[in-house]
C-alpha positions, 0 to 999 in steps of 0.5 A, spaced: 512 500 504 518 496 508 514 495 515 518 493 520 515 491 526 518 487 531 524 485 527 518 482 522 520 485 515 513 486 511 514 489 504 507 491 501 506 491 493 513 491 491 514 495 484 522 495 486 524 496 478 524 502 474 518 501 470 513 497 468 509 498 461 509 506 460 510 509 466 517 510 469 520 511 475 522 518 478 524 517 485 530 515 487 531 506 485 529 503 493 536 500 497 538 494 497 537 491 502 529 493 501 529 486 497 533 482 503 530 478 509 524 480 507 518 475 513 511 476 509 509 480 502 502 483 502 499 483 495 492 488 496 490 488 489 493 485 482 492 492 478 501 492 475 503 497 479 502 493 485 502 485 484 510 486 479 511 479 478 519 481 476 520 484 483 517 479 488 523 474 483 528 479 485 526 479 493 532 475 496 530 467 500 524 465 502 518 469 503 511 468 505 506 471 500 499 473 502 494 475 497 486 477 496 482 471 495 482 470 488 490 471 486 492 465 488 491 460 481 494 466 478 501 466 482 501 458 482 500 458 475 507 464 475 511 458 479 510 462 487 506 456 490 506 458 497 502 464 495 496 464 502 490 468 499 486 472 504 479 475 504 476 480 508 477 478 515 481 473 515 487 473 518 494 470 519 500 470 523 507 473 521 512 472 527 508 475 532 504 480 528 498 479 525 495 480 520 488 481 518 485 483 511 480 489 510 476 492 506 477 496 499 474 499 494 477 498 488 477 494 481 480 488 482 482 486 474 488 484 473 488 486 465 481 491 462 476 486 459 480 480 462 477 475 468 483 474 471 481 478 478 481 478 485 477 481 490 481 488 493 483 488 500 488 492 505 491 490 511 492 492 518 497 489 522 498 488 529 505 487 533 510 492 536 504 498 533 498 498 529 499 500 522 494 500 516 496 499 510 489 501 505 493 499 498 488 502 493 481 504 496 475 509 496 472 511 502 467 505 504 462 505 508 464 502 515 472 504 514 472 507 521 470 500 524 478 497 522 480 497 528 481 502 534 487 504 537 491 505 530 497 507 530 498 509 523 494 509 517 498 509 510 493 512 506 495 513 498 493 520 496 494 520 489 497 514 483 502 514 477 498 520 472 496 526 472 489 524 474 485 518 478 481 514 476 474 511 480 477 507 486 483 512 489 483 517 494 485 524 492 488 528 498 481 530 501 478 524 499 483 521 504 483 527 509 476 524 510 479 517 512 484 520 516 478 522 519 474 516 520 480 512 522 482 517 527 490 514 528 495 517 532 499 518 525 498 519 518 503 517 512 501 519 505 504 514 501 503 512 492 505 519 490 511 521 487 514 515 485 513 513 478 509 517 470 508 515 464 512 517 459 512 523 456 507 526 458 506 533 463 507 532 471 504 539 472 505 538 480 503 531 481 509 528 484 510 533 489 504 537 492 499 531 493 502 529 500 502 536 503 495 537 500 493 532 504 496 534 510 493 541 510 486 537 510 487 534 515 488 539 519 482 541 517 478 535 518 482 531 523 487 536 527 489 531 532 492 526 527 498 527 526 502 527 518 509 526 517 510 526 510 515 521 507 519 522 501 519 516 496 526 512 499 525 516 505 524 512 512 520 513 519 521 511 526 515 510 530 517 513 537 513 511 544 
């Protein structure tokens, strides 16, 4: 996700290329300008699908690259020296916006039966409007203590398989986020975009997000959904 706030470009968990390992990019390449200009990279856990060594090397200048407790020394060991850890809590200040780390529920292993690890997080950010971005999570307890008044919450609602492992929410396990986090606007995200080779997709690249629309309106009706298609963009009105 690009998040532009008050002329403050973030970019979460870029995987700008057209694949990695065994999985293959099937929406549409990300624009240009995606890569360009960019203020802060926001890193949630180090899993291959959301910390891509190649694509932070193709971003375009400098760029602040904050990361959960506990990435640091990989990123260093990898030339990205300025990388800034965080732990839940702990906050920074990106031109304006700020920037907390939250909780998730995740596995925080870089690579199965290694130690390389970081403890998990998402971020809530906080300029023009409220957004929170959950990168890879469970429900937890306590998630509906993030912060009041969000604007938007951008939930997964699936990943790049046909199934999910532990650590994600699935479109009614995410639904019952919406509902703990009670934001004016709910964007289903990590869908759509990328499988692995050769193997069946079913409908998993396209009904994940409006299952999740349909159970929030169950669940939360006064949440709003806008469901975003992988290349698509979003302007947030008053």
């Amino acid at each position: 996700m690009l998040l532009e706030l008050g002329g403050v470009r973030l970019l979460t968990d870029p995987v700008l290329r057209p694949g990695f390992a065994h999985i293959r990019r099937h929406a549409a390449p990300p624009a240009a300008d995606v890569a360009q200009h960019v203020d802060a990279v926001l890193i949630s856990h180090m899993h291959l699908d959301h910390l891509d060594l190649p694509s932070l090397r193709s971003l375009d200048g400098s760029f602040r690259l904050l990361v959960p407790r506990g990435a640091g020394d990989f990123l260093r060991r990898k030339g990205f020296a300025h990388a800034e850890e965080l732990a839940c809590g702990d906050s920074r200040d990106v031109g304006g916006v700020e920037v907390v780390a939250t909780p998730a529920l995740h596995d925080g292993q870089r690579w199965p039966l290694t130690r390389t690890r970081a403890a998990p997080i998402g971020f809530v950010m906080r300029g023009t409007r409220s957004v929170y971005f959950a990168g890879d999570t469970d429900l937890f307890d306590d998630m509906d203590r993030l912060g009041s008044d969000l604007d938007v919450a951008l939930l997964p609602v699936w990943g790049w398989g046909p199934t999910l492992g532990r650590g994600h929410l699935d479109p009614e396990r995410a639904a019952r986020a919406a509902q703990l986090l009670r934001p004016r606007l709910a964007v289903p995200i990590h869908w759509g975009t990328f499988f692995p080779r050769g193997r069946r997709k079913r409908d998993r690249l396209t009904a994940p997000p409006r299952e999740f629309a349909k159970r929030v309106a169950d669940l939360a009706p006064d949440v709003s959904v806008r469901v975003v298609e992988p290349g698509g963009s979003l302007a947030l009105t008053a």
